[in-house]
C-alpha positions as CSV (number, residue, x, y, z in Angstrom):
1,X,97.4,5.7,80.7
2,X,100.9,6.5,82.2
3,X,101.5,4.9,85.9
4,X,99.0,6.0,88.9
5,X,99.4,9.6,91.2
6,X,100.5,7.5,94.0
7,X,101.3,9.7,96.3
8,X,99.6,12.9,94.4
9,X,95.9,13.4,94.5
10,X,93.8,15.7,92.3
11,X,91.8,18.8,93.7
12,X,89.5,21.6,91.9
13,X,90.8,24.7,90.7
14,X,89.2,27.6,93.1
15,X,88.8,29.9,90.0
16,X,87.5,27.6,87.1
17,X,86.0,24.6,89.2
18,X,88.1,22.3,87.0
19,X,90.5,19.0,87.9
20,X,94.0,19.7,88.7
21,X,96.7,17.6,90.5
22,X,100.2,18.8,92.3
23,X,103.8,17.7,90.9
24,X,105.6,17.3,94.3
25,X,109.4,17.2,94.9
26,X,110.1,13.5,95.7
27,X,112.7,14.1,98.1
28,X,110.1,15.7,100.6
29,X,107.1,16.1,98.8
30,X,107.0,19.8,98.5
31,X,104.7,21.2,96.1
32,X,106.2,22.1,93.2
33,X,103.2,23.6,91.1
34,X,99.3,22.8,90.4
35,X,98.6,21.4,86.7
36,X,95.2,20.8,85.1
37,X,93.4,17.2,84.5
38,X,92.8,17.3,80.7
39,X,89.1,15.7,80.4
40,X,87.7,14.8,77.1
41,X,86.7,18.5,76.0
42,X,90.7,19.3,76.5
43,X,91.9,15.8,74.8
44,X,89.5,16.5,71.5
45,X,90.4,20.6,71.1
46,X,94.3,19.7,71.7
47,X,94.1,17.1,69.2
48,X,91.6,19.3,66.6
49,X,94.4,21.5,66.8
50,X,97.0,19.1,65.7
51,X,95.1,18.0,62.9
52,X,94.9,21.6,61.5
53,X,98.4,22.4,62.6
54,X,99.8,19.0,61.2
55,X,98.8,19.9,57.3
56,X,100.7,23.4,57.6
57,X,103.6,21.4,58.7
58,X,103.5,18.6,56.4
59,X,103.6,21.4,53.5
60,X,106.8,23.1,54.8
61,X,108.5,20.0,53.3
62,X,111.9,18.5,54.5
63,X,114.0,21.7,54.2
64,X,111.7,23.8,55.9
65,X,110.6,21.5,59.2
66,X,114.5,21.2,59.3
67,X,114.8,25.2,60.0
68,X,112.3,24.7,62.8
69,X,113.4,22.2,64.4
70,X,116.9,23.6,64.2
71,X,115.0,26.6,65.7
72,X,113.3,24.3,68.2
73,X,116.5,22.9,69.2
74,X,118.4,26.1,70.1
75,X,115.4,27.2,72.2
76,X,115.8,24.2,74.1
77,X,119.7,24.3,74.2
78,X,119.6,28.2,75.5
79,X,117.2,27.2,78.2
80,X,119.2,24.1,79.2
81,X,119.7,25.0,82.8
82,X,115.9,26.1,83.4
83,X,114.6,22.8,81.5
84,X,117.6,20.7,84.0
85,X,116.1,22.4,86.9
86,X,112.6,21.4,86.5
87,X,113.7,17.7,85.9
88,X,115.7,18.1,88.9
89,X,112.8,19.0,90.6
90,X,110.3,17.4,89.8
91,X,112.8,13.6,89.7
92,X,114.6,14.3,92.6
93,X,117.9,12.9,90.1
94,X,121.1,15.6,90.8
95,X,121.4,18.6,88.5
96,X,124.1,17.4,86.4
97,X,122.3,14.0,85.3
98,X,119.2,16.2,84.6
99,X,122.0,18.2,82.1
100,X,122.7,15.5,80.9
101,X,119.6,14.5,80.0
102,X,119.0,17.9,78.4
103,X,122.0,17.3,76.3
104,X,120.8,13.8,74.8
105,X,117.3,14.9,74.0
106,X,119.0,17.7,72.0
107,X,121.5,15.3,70.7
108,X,118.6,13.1,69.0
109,X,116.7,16.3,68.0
110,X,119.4,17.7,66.1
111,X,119.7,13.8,64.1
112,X,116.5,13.5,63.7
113,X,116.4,17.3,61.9
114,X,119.3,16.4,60.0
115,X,118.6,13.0,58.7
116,X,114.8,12.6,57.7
117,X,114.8,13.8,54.5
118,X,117.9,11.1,53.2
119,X,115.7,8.4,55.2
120,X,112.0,9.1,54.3
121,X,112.5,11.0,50.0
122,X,111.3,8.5,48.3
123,X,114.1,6.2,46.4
124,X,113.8,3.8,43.5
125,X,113.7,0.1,43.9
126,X,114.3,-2.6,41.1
127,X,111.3,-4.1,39.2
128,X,112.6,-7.4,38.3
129,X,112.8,-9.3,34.9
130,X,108.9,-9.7,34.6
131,X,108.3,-6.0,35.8
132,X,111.3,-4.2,33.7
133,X,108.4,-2.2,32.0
134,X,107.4,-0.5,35.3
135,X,109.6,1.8,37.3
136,X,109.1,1.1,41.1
137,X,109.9,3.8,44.4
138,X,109.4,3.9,47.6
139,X,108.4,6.9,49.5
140,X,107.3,8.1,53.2
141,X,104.8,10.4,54.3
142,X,103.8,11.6,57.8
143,X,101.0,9.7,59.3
144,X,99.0,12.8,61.3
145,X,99.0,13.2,64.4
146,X,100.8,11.1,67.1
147,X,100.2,11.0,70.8
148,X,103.2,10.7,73.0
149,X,102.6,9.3,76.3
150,X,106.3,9.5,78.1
151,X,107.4,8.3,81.7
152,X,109.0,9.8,84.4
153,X,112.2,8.7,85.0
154,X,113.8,10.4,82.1
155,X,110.8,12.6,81.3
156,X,112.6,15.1,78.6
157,X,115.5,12.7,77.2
158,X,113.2,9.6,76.5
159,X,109.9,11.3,75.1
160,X,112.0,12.9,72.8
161,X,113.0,9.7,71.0
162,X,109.4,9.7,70.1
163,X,108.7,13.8,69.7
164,X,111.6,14.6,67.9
165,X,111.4,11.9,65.3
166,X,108.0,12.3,64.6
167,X,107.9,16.0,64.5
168,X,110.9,15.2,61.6
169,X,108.6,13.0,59.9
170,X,106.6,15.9,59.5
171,X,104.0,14.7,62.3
172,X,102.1,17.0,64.9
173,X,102.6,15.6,68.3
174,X,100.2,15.9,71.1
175,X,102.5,15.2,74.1
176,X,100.9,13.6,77.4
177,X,103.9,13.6,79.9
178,X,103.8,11.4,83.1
179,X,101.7,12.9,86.2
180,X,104.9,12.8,88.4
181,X,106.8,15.1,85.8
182,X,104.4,17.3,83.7
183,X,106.2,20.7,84.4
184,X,108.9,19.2,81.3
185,X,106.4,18.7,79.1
186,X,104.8,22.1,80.1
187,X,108.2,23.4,79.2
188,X,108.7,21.8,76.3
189,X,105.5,23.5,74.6
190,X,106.6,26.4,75.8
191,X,110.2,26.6,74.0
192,X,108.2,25.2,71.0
193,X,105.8,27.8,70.5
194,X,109.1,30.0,70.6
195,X,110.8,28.3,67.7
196,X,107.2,28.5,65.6
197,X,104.6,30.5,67.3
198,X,101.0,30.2,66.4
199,X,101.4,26.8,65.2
200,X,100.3,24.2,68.1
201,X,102.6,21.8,66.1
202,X,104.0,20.4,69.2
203,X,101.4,20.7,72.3
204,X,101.1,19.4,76.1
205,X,98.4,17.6,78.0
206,X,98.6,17.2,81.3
207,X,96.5,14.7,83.5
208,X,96.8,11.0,85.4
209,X,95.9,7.3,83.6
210,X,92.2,9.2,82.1
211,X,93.8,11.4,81.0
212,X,96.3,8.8,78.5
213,X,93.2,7.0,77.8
214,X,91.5,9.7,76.5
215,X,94.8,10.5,73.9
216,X,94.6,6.9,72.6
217,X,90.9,7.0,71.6
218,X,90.8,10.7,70.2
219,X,92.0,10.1,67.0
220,X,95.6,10.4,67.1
221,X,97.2,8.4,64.2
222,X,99.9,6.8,66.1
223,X,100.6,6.6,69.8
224,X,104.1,6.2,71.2
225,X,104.0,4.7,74.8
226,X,106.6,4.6,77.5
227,X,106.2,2.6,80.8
228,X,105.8,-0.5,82.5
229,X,104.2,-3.5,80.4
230,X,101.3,-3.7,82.7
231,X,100.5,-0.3,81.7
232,X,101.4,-1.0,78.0
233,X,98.9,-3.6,77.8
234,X,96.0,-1.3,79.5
235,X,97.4,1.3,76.5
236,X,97.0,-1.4,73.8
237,X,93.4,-1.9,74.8
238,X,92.6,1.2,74.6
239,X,94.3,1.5,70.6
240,X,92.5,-1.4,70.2
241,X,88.6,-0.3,69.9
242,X,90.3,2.5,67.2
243,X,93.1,0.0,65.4
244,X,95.0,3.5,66.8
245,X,98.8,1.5,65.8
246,X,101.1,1.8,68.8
247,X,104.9,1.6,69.6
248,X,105.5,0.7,73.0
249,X,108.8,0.7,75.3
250,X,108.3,-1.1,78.5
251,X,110.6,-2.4,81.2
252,X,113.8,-4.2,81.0
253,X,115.6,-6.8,83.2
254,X,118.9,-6.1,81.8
255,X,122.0,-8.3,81.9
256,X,125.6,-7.6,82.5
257,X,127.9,-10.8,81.1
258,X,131.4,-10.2,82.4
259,X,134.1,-12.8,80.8
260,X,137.3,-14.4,82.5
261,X,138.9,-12.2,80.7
262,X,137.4,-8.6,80.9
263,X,138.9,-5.3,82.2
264,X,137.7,-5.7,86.0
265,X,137.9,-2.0,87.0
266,X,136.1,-0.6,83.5
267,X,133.7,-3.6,84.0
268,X,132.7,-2.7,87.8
269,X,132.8,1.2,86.7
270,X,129.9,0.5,84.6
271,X,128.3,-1.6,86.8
272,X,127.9,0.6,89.2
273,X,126.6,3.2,87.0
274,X,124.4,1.3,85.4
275,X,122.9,0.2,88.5
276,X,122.6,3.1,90.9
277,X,122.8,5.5,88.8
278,X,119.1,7.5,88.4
279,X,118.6,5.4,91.7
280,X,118.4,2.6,89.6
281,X,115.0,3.7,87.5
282,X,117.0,3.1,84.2
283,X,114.8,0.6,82.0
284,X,117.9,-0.4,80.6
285,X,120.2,0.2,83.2
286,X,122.3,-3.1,85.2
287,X,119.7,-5.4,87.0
288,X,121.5,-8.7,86.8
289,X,125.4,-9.6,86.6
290,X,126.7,-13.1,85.8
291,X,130.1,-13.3,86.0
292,X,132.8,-16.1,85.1
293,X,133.8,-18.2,88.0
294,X,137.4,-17.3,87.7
295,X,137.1,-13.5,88.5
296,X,133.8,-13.5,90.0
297,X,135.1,-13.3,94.1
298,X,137.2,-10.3,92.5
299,X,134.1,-8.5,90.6
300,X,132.2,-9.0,93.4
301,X,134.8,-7.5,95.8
302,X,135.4,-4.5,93.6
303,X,131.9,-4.0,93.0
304,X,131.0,-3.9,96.7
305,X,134.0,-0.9,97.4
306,X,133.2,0.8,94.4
307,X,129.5,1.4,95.8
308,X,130.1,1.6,100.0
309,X,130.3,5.2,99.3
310,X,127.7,5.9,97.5
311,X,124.4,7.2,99.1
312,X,120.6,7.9,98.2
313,X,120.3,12.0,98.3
314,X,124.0,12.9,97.4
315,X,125.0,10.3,94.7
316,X,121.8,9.9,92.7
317,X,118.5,10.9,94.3
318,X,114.8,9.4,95.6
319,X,112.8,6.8,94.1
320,X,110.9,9.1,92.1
321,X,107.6,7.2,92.3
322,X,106.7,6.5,95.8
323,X,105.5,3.3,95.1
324,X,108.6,1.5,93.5
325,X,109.7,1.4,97.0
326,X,107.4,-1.4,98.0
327,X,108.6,-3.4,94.7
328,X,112.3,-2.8,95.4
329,X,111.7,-4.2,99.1
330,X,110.1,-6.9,98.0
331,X,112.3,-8.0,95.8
332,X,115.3,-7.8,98.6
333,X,112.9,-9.4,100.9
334,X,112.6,-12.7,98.9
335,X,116.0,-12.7,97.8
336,X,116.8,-12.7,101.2
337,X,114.2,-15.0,101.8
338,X,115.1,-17.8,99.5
339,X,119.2,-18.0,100.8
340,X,120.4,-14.9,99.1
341,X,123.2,-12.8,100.7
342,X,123.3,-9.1,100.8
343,X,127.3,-8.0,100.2
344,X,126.8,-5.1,100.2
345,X,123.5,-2.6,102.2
346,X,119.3,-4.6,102.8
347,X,116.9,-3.7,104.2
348,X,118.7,-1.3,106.0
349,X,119.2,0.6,102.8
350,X,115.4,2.1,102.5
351,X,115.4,5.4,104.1
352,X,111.8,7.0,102.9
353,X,111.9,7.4,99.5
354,X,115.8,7.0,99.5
355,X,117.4,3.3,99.0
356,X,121.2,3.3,99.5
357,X,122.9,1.0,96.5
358,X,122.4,-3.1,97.0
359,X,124.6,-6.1,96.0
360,X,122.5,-9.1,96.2
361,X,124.6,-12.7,95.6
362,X,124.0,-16.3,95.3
363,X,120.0,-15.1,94.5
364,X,118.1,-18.0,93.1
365,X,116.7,-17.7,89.2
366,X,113.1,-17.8,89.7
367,X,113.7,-15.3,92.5
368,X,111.9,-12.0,91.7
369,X,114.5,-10.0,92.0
370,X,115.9,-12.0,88.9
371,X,113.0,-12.3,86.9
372,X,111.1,-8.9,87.9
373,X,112.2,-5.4,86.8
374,X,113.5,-4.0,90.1
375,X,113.8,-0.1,89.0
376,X,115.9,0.8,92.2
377,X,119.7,0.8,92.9
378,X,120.1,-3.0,93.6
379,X,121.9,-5.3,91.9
380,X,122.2,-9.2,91.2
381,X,125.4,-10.7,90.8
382,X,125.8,-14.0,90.8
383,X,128.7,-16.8,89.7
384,X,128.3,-18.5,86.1
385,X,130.6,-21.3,84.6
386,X,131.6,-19.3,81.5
387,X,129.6,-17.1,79.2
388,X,127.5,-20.0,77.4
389,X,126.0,-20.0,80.7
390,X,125.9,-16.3,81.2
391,X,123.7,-15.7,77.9
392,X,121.3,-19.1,79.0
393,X,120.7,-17.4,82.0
394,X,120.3,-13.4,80.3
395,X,117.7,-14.9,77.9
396,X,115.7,-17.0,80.2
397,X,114.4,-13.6,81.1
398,X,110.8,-12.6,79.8
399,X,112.2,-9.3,79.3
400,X,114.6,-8.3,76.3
401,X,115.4,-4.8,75.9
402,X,119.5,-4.5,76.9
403,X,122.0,-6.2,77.7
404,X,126.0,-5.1,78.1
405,X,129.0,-7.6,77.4
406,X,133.0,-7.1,78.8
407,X,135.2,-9.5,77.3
408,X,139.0,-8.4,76.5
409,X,138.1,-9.3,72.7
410,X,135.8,-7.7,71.1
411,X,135.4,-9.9,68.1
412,X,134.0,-12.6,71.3
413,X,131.7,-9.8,72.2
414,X,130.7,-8.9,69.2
415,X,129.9,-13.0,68.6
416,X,128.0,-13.2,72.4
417,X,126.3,-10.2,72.1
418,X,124.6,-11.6,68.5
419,X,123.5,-14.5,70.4
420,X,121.7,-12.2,73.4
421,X,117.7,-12.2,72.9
422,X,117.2,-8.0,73.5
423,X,117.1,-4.7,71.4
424,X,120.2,-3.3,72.4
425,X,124.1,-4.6,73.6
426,X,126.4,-2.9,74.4
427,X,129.7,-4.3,74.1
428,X,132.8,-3.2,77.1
429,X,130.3,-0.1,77.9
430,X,126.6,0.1,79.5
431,X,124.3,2.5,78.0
432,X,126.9,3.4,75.5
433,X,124.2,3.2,72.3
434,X,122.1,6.4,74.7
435,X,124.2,9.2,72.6
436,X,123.9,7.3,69.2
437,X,121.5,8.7,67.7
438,X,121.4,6.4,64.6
439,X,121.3,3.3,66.1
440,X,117.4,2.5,66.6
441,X,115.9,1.5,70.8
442,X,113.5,-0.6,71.5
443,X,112.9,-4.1,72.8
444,X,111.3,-7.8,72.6
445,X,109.1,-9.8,74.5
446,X,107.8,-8.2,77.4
447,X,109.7,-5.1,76.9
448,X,107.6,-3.9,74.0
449,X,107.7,-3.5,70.3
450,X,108.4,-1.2,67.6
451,X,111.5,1.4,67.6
452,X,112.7,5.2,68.5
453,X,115.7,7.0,67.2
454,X,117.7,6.6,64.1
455,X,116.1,5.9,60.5
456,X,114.0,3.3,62.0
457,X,112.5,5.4,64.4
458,X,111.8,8.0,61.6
459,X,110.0,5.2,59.8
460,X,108.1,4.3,62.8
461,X,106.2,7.6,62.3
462,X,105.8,7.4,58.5
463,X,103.6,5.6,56.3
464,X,104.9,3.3,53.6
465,X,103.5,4.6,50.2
466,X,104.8,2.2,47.1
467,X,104.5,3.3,43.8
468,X,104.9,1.5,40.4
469,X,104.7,3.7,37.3
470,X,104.5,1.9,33.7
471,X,106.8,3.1,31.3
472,X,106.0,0.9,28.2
473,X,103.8,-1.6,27.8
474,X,104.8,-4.6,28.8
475,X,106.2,-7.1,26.4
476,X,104.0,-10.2,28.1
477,X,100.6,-9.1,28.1
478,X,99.6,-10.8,31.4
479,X,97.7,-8.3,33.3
480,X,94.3,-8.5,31.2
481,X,91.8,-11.2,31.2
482,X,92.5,-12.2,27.5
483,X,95.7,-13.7,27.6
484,X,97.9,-15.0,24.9
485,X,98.6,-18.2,24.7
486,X,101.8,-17.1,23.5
487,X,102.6,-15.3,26.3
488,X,101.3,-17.9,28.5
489,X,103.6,-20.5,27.1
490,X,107.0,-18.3,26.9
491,X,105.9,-17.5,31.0
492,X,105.6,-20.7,31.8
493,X,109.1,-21.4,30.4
494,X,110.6,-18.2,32.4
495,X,109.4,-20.0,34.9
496,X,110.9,-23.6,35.0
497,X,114.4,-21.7,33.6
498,X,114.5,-19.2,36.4
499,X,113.2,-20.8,39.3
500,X,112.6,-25.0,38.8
501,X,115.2,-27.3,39.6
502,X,117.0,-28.7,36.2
């Protein structure tokens, strides 16, 4: 159930007779390769497999899913420039941010391998007064298989902070990779079944929206989305007929606060990265700036020179999905519209699928290209009072997933960014949590639910298994259905002592 072909259409396979669909260069729509449509027959045998594959793993135990994945990892880190080159490819994104990508997923692999068996052995807890005769722990085990449905935008570095965790959980993962990029998730299989051949641990499906549909009602024990929320909720009803449990990362409409007293040039350096860079399709990239009155003419000024030179096909690529065009025009269209001034490019900006960067001001709040997620290089900026303001305006959003702070102290952006409705902030940087691997990603409200990377994200594939283990029997008798009154009376006087008010 990932987002529509758009521009792609399916055709038939001259040798087989079955489905199969084109991955097309963005940047001119070459044809890149021909990929198959997994129906129901391919969903069910891919996810059999998993099953059966999934108990072999789960028996290798911490110390030996860790030598695999460490295997896993250098597979992936040795082919770095051939996995770059299809994300290249099949994005349109410049070689070295498709690196970079490579770099990040390995990055969280390597965590995830290292860290799951100190996060998910099973540690004791306290029993409390009343329970001293029990000893209580806490343990995780791997929940089966889980489906992985990822997006395209970031279609090796994202996924990942579902794959990689779960794999370390000691999960099978039956990876459905977005129709617009499903030669990386191709790939990835492929440098998987070089770290542990013969054991479909770790396979690919490829296909369009029936194709995720089909993954979310075939059994899988968990599915991990990434997308838009429209498409979230469409995934969620599909869980729902199977209670299938879901963790879902949708769309952000990510605020930049900049304070009175923030570093200008670091503050507009970011900026503009967060909000051309990957032409703009970062979920939590820079959609909306408020800045203080006092040094907003100057942000705005430095903003606009530190993007007049940046272009669509040299300094980040395409829109990636053909139809995130129409959205992104829109937006600038009612901006515009409703008494908005374009500092910097407008419509002039959209050349095919390329959109040279945008600096919208004085935009009005109810203005979709405030309270819609834009997913192309254009940016808000627009004057607040102070910060008070600045976080009023961030959290009228619907979305919450990031949100970035610059303020000269950082004990005031550590207090503003507590008070900032959203999974992640970063504080004087903008996507600097990306290469942490502990710290956990995910977001509120209309941005989704549930979290990837660090121990959390390793939980998020586990199940919860509590044990209590009596040791001695207990000194009140109070779990049988003949009671003392003895016991009765000395736990009712526990009682008031402990917890009544004298």
């Amino acid at each position: 159930m990932t987002e529509q072909l758009g521009r792609h259409s399916t055709s038939t396979d001259p040798t087989s007779g079955d489905p199969t669909f084109a991955s097309l260069d963005p940047r001119d729509d070459t044809v890149i390769a021909q990929y198959p449509v997994a129906d129901q027959q391919a969903v069910d045998k891919a996810v059999a497999a998993a099953h059966t594959a999934a108990a072999w793993w789960d028996q290798l135990g911490f110390a030996g899913r860790k030598k695999v994945l460490g295997d896993f990892r250098a597979a992936i880190a040795s082919h770095a420039d051939s996995m770059a080159s299809i994300i290249s490819t099949e994005t349109g994104k410049p070689s070295d941010d498709a690196l970079l990508e490579v770099m990040l997923a390995v990055e969280h692999l390597d965590w995830a391998a290292r860290n799951a068996q100190k996060v998910l052995r099973r540690r004791r807890v306290g029993a409390g007064l009343i329970s001293a005769n029990q000893s209580a722990s806490v343990g995780y085990r791997p929940m089966g298989v889980v489906g992985v449905i990822g997006p395209w935008n970031y279609p090796l570095y994202t996924p990942m902070g579902s794959i990689g965790y779960a794999l370390a959980a000691g999960n099978a993962v039956v990876f459905k990779p977005s129709e617009l990029s499903p030669g990386v998730g191709v790939e990835l299989a492929r440098l998987w079944n070089l770290a542990a051949p013969g054991h479909p641990v770790l396979q690919t499906i490829t296909g369009d929206g029936k194709t995720g549909a089909l993954l979310c009602s075939s059994g899988v024990n968990k599915i991990a989305f990434t997308g838009s929320t429209a498409t979230a909720k469409r995934v969620m009803a599909a869980c729902a007929d199977t209670l299938t449990p879901l963790v879902a990362e949708c769309g952000g409409k990510d605020a930049m606060l900049v304070d009175s007293d923030a570093n200008l040039d670091a503050a507009v350096a970011f900026a503009a990265f967060g909000a051309v860079g990957n032409a703009g399709q970062t979920c939590a990239g820079v959609e909306r700036i408020y800045v203080a009155a006092p040094v907003y003419d100057t942000f705005l000024s430095k903003l606009t020179a530190a993007l007049r030179d940046a272009h669509a096909g040299s300094t980040y690529g395409p829109m990636t999905l053909g139809k995130q065009t129409a959205i992104v025009r829109g937006q600038i269209e009612d901006a515009l519209g409703r008494g908005a001034k374009a500092v910097l490019g407008g419509l002039e900006s959209f050349r095919g699928p390329f959109i040279d960067p945008i600096v919208l001001t004085d935009v009005p709040e109810d203005s979709t290209a405030v309270t819609e997620e834009t997913f192309g290089p254009s940016v808000v900026v627009n004057k607040v009072a102070d910060m008070n303001e600045g976080i009023e305006r961030a959290n009228a959003s619907k979305y919450g997933l990031g949100a970035s702070v610059f303020t000269k102290s950082t004990s005031k952006g550590r207090a503003i960014a507590e008070k900032l409705e959203c999974g992640v902030v970063t504080v004087n940087s903008v996507l600097g949590f990306a290469g942490i691997a502990a710290l956990p990603f995910g977001g509120v409200g209309d941005s989704g639910f549930g979290r990837i990377h660090g121990a959390d994200g390793l939980r998020e594939f586990s199940s919860v298994k509590s044990m209590a283990v009596q040791k001695f029997s207990a000194p009140l008798d109070l779990l049988t259905i003949e009671r003392k009154a003895r016991d009765m009376k000395i736990s009712r006087w526990m009682l008031a002592k402990r917890h009544a008010k004298s």
